[in-house]
PDB file of N, CA, C and O in Angstrom:
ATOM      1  N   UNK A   1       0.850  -1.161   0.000  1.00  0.00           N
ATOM      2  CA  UNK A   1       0.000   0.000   0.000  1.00  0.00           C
ATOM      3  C   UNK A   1       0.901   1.231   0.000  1.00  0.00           C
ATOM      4  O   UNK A   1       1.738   1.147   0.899  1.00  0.00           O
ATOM      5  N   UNK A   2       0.996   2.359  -0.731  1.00  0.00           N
ATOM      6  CA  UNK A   2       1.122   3.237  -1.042  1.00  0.00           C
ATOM      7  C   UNK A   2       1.064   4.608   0.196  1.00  0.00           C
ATOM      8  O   UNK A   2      -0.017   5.147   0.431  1.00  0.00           O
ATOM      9  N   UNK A   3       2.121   4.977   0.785  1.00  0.00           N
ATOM     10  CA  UNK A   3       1.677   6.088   1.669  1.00  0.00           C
ATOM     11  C   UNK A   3       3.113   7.448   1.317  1.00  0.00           C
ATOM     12  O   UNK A   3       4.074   7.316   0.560  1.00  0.00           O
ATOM     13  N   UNK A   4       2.807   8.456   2.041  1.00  0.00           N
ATOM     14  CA  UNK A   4       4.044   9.060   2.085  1.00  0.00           C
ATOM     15  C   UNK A   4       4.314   9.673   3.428  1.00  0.00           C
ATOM     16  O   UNK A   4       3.569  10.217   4.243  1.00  0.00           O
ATOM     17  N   UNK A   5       5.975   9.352   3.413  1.00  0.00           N
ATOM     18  CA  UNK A   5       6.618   9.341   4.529  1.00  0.00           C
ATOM     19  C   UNK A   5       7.293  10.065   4.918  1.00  0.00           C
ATOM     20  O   UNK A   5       8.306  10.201   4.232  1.00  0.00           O
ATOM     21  N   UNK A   6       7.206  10.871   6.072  1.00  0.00           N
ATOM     22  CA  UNK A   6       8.161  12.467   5.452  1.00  0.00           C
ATOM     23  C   UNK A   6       8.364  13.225   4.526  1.00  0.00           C
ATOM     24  O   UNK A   6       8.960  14.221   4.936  1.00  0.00           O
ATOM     25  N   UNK A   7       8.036  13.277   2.771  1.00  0.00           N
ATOM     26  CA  UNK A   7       7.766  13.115   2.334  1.00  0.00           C
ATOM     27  C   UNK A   7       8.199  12.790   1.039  1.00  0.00           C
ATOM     28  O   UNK A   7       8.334  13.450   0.008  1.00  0.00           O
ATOM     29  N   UNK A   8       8.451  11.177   1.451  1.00  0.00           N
ATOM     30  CA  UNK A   8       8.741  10.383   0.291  1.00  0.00           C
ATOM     31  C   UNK A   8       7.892   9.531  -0.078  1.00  0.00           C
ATOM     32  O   UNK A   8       7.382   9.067   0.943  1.00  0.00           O
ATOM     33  N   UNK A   9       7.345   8.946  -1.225  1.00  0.00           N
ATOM     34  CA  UNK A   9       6.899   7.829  -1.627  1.00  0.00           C
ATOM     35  C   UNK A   9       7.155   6.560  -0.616  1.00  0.00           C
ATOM     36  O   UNK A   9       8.325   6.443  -0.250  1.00  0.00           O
ATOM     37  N   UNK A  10       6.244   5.621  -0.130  1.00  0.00           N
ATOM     38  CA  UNK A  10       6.756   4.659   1.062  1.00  0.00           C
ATOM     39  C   UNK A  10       6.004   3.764   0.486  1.00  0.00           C
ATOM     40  O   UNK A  10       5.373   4.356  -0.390  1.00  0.00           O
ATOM     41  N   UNK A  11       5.526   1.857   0.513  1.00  0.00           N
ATOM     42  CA  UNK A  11       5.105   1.357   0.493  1.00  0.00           C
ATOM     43  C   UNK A  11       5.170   0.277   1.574  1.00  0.00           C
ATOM     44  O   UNK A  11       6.200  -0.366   1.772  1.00  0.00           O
ATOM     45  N   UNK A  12       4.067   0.101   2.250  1.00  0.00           N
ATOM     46  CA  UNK A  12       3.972  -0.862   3.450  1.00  0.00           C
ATOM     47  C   UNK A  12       2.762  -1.784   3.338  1.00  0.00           C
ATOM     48  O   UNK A  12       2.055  -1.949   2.343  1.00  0.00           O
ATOM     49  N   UNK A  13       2.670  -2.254   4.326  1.00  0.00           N
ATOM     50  CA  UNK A  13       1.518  -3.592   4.389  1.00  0.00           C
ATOM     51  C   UNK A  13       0.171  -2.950   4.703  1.00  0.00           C
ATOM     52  O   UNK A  13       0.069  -1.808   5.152  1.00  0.00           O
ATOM     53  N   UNK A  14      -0.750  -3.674   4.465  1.00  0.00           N
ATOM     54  CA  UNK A  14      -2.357  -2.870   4.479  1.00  0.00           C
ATOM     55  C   UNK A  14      -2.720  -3.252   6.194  1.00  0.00           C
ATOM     56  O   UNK A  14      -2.311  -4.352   6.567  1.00  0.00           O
ATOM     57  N   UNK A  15      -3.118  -2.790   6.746  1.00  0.00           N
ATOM     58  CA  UNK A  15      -3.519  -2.742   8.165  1.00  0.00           C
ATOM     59  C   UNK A  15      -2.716  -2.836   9.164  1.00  0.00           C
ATOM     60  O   UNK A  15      -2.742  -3.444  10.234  1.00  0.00           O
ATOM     61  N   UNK A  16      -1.437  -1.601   8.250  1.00  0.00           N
ATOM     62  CA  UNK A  16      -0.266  -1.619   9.620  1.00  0.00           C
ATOM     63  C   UNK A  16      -0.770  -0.562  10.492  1.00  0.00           C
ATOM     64  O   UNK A  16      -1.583   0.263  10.075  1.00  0.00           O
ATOM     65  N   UNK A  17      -0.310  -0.554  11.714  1.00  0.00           N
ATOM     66  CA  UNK A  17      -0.531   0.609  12.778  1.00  0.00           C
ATOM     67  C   UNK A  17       0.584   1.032  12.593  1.00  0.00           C
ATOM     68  O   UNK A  17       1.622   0.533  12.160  1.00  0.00           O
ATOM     69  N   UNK A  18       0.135   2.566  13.168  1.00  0.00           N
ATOM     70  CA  UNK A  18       1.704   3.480  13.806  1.00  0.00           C
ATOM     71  C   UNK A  18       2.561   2.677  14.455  1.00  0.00           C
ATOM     72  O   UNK A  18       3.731   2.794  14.093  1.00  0.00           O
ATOM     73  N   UNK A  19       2.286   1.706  15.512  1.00  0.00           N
ATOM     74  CA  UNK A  19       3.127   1.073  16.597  1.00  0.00           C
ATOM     75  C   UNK A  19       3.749   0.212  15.671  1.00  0.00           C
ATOM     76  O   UNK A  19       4.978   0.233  15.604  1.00  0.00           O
ATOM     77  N   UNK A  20       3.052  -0.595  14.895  1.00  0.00           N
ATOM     78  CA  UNK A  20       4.030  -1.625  13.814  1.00  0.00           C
ATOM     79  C   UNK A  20       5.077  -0.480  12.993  1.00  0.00           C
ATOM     80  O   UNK A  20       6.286  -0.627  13.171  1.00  0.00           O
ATOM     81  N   UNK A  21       4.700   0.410  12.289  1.00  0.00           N
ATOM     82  CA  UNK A  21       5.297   1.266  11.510  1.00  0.00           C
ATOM     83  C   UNK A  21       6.655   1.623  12.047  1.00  0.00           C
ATOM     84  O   UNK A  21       7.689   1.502  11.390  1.00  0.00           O
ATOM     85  N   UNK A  22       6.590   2.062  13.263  1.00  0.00           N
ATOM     86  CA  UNK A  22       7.629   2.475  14.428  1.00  0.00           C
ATOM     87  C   UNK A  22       8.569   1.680  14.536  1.00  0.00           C
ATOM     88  O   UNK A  22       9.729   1.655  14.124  1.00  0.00           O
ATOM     89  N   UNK A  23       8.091   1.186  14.994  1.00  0.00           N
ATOM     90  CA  UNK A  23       8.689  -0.302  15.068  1.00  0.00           C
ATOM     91  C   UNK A  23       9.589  -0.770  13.976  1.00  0.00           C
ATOM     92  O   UNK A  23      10.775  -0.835  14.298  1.00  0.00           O
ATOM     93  N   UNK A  24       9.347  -1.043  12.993  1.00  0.00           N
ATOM     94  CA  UNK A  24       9.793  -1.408  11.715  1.00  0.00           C
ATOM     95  C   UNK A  24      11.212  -0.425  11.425  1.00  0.00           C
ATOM     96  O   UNK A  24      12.385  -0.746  11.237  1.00  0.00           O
ATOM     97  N   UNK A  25      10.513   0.935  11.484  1.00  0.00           N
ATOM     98  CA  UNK A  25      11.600   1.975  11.276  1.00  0.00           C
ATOM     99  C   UNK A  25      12.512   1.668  12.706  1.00  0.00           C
ATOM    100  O   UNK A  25      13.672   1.464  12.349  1.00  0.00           O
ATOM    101  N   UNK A  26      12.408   1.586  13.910  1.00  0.00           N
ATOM    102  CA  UNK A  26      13.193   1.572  15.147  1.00  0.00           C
ATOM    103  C   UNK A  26      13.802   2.893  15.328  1.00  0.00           C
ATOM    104  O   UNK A  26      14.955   3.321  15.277  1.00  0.00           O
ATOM    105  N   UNK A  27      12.045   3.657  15.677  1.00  0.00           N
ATOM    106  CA  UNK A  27      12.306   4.931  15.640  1.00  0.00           C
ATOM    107  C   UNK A  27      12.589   5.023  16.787  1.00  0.00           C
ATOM    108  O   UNK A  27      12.071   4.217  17.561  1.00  0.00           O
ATOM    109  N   UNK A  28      13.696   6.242  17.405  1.00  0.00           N
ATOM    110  CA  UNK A  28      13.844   6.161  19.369  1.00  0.00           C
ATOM    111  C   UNK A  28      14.059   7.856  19.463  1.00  0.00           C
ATOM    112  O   UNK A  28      14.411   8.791  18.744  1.00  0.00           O
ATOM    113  N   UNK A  29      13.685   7.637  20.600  1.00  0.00           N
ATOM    114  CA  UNK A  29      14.160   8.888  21.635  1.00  0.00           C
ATOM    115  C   UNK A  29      12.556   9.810  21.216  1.00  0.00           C
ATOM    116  O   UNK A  29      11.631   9.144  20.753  1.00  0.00           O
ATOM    117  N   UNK A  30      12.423  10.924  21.374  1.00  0.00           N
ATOM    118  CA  UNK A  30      11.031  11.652  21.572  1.00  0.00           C
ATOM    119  C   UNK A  30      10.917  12.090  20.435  1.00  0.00           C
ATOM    120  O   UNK A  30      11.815  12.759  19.924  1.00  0.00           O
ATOM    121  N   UNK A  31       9.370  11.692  19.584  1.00  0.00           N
ATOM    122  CA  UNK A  31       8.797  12.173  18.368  1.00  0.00           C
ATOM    123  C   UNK A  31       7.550  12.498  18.878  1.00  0.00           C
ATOM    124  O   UNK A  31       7.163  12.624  20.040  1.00  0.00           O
ATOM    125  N   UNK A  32       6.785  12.652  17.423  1.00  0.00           N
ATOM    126  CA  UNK A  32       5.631  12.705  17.600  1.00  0.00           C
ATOM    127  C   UNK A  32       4.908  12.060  16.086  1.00  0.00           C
ATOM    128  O   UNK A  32       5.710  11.581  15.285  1.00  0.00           O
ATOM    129  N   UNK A  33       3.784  12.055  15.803  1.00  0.00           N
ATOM    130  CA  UNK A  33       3.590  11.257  14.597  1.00  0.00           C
ATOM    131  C   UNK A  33       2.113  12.226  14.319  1.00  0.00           C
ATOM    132  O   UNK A  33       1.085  12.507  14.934  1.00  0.00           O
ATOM    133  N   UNK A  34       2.717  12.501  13.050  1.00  0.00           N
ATOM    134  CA  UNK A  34       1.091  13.165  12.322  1.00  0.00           C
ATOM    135  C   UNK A  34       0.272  12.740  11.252  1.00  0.00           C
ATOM    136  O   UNK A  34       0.816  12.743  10.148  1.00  0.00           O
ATOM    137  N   UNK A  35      -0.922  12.372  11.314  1.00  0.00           N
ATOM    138  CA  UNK A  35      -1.023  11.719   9.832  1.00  0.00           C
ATOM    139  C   UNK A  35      -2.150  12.402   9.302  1.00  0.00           C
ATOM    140  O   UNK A  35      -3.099  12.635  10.050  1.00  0.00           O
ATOM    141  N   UNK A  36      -2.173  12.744   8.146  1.00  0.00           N
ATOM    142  CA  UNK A  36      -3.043  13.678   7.277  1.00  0.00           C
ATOM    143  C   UNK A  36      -3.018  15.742   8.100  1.00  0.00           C
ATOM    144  O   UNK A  36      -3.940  16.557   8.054  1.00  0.00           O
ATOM    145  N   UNK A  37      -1.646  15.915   8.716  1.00  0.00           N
ATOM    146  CA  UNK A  37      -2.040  17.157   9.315  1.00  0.00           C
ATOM    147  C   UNK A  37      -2.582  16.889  10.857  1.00  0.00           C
ATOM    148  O   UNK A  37      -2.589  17.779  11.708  1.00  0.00           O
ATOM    149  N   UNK A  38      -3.059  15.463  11.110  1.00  0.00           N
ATOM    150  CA  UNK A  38      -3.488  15.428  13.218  1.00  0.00           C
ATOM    151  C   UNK A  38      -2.323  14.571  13.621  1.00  0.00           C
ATOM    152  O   UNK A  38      -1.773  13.603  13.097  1.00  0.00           O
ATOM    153  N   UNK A  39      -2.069  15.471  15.086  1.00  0.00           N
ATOM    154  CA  UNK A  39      -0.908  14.830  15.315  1.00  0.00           C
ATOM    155  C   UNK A  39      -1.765  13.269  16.048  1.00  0.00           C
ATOM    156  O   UNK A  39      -2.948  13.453  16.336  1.00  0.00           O
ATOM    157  N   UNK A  40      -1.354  12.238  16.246  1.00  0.00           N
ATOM    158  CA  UNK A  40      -1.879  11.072  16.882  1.00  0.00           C
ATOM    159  C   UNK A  40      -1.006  11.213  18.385  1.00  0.00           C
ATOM    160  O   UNK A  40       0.198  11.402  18.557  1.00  0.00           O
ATOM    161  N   UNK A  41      -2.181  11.032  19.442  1.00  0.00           N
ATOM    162  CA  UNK A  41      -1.867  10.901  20.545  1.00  0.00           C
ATOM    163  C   UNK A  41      -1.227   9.429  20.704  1.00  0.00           C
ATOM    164  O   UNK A  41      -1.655   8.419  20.145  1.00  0.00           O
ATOM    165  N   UNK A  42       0.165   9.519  21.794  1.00  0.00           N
ATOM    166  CA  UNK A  42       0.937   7.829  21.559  1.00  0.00           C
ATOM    167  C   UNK A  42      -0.251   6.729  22.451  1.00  0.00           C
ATOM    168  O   UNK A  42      -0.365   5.563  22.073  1.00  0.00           O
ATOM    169  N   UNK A  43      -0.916   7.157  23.407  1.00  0.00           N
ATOM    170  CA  UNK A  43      -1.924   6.279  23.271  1.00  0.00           C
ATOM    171  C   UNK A  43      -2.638   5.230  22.639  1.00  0.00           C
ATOM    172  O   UNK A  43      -2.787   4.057  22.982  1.00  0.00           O
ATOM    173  N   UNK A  44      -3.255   6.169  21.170  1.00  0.00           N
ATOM    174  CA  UNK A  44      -3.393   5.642  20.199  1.00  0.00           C
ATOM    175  C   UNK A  44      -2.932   5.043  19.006  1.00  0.00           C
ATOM    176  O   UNK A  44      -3.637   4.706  18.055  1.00  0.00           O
ATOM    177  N   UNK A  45      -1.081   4.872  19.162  1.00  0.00           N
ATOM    178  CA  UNK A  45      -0.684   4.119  18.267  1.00  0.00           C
ATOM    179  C   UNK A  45      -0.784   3.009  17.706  1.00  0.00           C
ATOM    180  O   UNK A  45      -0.588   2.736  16.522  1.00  0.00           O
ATOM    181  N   UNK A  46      -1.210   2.095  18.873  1.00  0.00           N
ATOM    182  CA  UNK A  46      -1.367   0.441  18.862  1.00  0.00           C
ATOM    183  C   UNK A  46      -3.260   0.661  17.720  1.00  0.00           C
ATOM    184  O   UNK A  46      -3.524  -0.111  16.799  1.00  0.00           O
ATOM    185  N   UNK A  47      -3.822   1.348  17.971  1.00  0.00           N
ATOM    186  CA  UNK A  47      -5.202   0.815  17.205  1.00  0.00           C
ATOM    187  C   UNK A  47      -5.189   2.046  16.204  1.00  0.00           C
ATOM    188  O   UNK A  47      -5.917   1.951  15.217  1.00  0.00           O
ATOM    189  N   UNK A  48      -4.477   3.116  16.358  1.00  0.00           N
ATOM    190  CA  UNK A  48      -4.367   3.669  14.645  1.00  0.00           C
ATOM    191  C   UNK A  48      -3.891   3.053  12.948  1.00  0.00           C
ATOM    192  O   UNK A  48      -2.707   3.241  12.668  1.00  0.00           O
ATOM    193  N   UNK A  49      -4.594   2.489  12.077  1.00  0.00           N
ATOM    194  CA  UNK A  49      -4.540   1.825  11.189  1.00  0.00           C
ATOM    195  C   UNK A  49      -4.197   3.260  10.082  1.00  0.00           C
ATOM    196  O   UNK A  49      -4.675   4.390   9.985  1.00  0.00           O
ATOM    197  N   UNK A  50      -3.125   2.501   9.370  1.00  0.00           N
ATOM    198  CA  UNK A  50      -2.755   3.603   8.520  1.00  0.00           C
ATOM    199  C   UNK A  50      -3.346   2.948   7.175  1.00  0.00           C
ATOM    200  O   UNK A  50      -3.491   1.741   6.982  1.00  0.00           O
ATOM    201  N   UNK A  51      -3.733   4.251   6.062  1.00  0.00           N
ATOM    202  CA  UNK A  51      -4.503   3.885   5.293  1.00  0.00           C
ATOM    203  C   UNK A  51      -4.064   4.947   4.051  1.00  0.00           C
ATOM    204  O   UNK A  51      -3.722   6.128   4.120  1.00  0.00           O
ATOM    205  N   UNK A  52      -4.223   3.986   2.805  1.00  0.00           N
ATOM    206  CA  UNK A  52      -3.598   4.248   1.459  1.00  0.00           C
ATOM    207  C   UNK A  52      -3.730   5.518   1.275  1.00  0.00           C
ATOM    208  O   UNK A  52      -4.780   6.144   1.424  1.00  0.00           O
ATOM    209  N   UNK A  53      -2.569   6.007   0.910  1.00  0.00           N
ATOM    210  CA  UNK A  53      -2.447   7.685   0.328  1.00  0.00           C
ATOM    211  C   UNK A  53      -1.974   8.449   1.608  1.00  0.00           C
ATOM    212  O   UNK A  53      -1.402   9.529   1.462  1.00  0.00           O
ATOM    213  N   UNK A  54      -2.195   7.917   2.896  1.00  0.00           N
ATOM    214  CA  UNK A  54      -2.035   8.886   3.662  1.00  0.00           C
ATOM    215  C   UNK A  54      -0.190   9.794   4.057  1.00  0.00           C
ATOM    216  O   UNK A  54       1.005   9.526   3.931  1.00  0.00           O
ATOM    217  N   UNK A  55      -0.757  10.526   4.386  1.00  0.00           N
ATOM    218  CA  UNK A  55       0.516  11.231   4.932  1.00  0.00           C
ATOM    219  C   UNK A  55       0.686  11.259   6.004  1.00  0.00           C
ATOM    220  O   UNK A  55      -0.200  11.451   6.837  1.00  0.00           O
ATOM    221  N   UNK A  56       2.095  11.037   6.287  1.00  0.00           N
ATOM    222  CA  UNK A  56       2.362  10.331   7.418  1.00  0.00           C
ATOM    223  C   UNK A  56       3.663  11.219   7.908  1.00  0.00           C
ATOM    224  O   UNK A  56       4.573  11.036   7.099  1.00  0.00           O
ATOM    225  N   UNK A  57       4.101  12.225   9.088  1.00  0.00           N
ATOM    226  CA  UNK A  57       4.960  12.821   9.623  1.00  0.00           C
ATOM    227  C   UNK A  57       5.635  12.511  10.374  1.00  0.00           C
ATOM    228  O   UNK A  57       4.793  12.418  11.267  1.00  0.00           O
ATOM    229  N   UNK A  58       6.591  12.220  10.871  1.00  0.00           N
ATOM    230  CA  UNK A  58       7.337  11.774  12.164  1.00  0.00           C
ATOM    231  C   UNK A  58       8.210  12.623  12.464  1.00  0.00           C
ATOM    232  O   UNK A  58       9.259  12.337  11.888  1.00  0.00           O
ATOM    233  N   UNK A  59       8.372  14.277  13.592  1.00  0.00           N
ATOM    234  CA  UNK A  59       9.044  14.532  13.721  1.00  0.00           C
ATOM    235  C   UNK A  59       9.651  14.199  15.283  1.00  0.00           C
ATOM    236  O   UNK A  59       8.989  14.162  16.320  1.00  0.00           O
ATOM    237  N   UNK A  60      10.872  14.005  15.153  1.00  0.00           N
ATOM    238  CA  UNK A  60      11.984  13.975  16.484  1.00  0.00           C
ATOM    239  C   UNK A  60      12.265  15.272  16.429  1.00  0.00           C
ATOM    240  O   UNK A  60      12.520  16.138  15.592  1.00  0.00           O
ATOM    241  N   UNK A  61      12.080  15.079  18.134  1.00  0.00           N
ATOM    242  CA  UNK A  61      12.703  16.546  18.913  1.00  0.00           C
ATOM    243  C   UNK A  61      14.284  16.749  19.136  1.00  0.00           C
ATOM    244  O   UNK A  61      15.052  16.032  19.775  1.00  0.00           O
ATOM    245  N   UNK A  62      14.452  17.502  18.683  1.00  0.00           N
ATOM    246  CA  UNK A  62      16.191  17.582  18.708  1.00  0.00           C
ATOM    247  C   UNK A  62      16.822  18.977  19.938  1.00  0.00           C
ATOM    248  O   UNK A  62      16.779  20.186  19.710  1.00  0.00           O
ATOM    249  N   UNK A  63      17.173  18.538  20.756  1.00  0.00           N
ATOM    250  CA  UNK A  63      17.952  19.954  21.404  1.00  0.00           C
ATOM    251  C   UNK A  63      19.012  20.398  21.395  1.00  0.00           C
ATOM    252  O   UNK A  63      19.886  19.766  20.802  1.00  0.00           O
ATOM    253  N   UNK A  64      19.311  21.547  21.993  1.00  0.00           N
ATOM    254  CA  UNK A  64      20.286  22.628  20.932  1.00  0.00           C
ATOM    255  C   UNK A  64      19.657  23.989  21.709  1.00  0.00           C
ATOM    256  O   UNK A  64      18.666  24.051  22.437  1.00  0.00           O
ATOM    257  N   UNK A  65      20.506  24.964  21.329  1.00  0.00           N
ATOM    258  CA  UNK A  65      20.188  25.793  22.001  1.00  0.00           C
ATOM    259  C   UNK A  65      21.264  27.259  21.308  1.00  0.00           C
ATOM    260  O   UNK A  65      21.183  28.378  21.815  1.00  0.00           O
TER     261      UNK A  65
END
């Protein structure tokens, strides 16, 4: 299935969640995840189903000063 990822062209499996997605990538340390423009509360990662076309954000917090 067809999504974009930061925004690149991505293709993944049909009824992955954020938490699988994450996972997969072995994303770490503090993000946040937006998809279509809402950020998703991490709560809801495990039962958010990502779905064809969508856009998908992941930014990490970086510090600096």
């Amino acid at each position: 299935m067809d999504v974009t990822l930061n925004g690149d062209a991505c293709t993944i499996e049909q009824e992955t969640t954020i938490e699988k997605l994450i996972s997969n990538l072995a994303v770490e340390g503090k993000f946040a995840i937006e998809i279509n423009q809402q950020i998703i509360p991490r709560s809801k990662y495990a039962e958010t189903v990502i779905h064809l076309d969508d856009n998908i954000e992941i930014v990490q917090a970086i510090g600096g000063g």
